[in-house]
C-alpha positions, 0 to 999 in steps of 0.5 A: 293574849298580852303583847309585851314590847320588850328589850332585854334589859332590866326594865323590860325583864320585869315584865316577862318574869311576872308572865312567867310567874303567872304560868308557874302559878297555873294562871293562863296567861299567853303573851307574846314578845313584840321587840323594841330594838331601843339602840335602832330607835325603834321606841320612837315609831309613832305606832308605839308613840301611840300607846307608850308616849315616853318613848320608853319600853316596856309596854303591853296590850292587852287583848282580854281585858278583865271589862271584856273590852277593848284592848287595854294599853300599859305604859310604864314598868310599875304600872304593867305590874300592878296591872297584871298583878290586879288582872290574875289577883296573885303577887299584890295582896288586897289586904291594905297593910300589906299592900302598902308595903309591896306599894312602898318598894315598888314606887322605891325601885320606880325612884330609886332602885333602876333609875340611879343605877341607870345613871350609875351605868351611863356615867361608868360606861357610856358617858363620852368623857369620863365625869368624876363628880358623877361617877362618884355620885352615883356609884354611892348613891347605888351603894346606899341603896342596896344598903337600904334594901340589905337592912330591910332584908335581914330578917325577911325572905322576901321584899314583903311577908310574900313573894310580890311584885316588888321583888319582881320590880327589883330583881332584874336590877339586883341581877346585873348588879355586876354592871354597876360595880357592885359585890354581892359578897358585902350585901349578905342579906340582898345576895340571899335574897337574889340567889333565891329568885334567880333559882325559881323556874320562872326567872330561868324562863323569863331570861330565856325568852328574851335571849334571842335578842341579846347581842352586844351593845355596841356604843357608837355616836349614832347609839349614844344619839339614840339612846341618850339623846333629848328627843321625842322622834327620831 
């Protein structure tokens, strides 16, 4: 059993689609979904300190580890997915070519491809003032990257020559690429790509999971605090 503590948001979407991934694939492998209501501050309990210390979700325990030992904790989006990949031996190649590149784009959606639309989201949408040097910055930037990945993507089905955890680290961001202002309709390529994984029956099963704890974000001082604020405790 994996416990996943998730909120429905891009990063933690990582990790459900990759259970579910597994269970299409015939791999058993029962996790369960701990919510991290990250607008109420729940990453800042010190139970989930312990084992997640940036104060961010995503983060899993696994009680069957490999070893046969204790339970193992993972903290960080790229970190569960290698793990998990490593754990099953399905969506990493061992083959050192390929597995450089699934490692290339999954450190390139690690650095880029979620972190700078993050902050193309908060400056858009949940920044008190309107910053136009920002907007700008980072909705280009958001720009350049789906280029980026729309060339790498023109002759290719998937992100490497197999469906892997870098597709699985991306497509969560590409999924909501309407929230950062973003036409599929100029990224031809990208948008093939991502109607091909938004098809498969375990994305439909992943989003499933976790949309009982949809709702709206409500952005109010006390949830900008929350969220946004500097801080290591609440």
């Amino acid at each position: 059993m994996i416990d996943l503590y998730f909120w429905p948001t891009p990063n933690g979407y990582k990790i459900s689609l990759f259970l579910e991934e597994a269970r299409q694939a015939g791999i058993a492998l029962d996790y369960r979904i701990v919510p991290v209501d990250i607008s109420a501050g729940d990453q800042f309990k010190p139970e989930f300190l312990a084992f997640s210390p940036n104060n961010r979700m995503p983060a899993i325990i696994d009680h069957a580890p490999v070893d046969g030992g204790e339970p193992i904790t993972v903290f960080e989006s790229g970190a569960i997915l290698v793990y998990l990949a490593e754990k099953i031996g399905r969506f990493l190649p061992t083959e050192v070519r390929a597995r450089k590149q699934v490692m290339e784009w999954l450190f390139w959606q690690m650095g880029g491809f979620g972190p700078m639309l993050g902050q193309n989201h908060h400056f858009t949408r949940y920044a008190p003032e309107s910053i136009p040097y920002a907007i700008d910055r980072y909705t280009r930037e958001t720009e350049r990257l789906y280029a980026v990945l729309d060339r790498h993507l023109t002759n290719r089905e998937f992100i490497a020559d197999q469906y892997s955890i870098a597709d699985i680290a991306c497509y969560p961001w590409a999924a909501i690429h309407e929230w950062h202002h973003i036409d599929l309709a100029r990224y031809d390529h990208v948008r093939r790509w991502h109607d091909a994984i938004k098809a498969r029956p375990a994305t439909a099963l992943a989003w499933a999971a976790g949309e009982h704890l949809r709702r709206p974000l409500v952005i109010d001082d006390k949830a900008r605090s929350v969220l946004f604020g500097n801080r290591t405790t609440p």
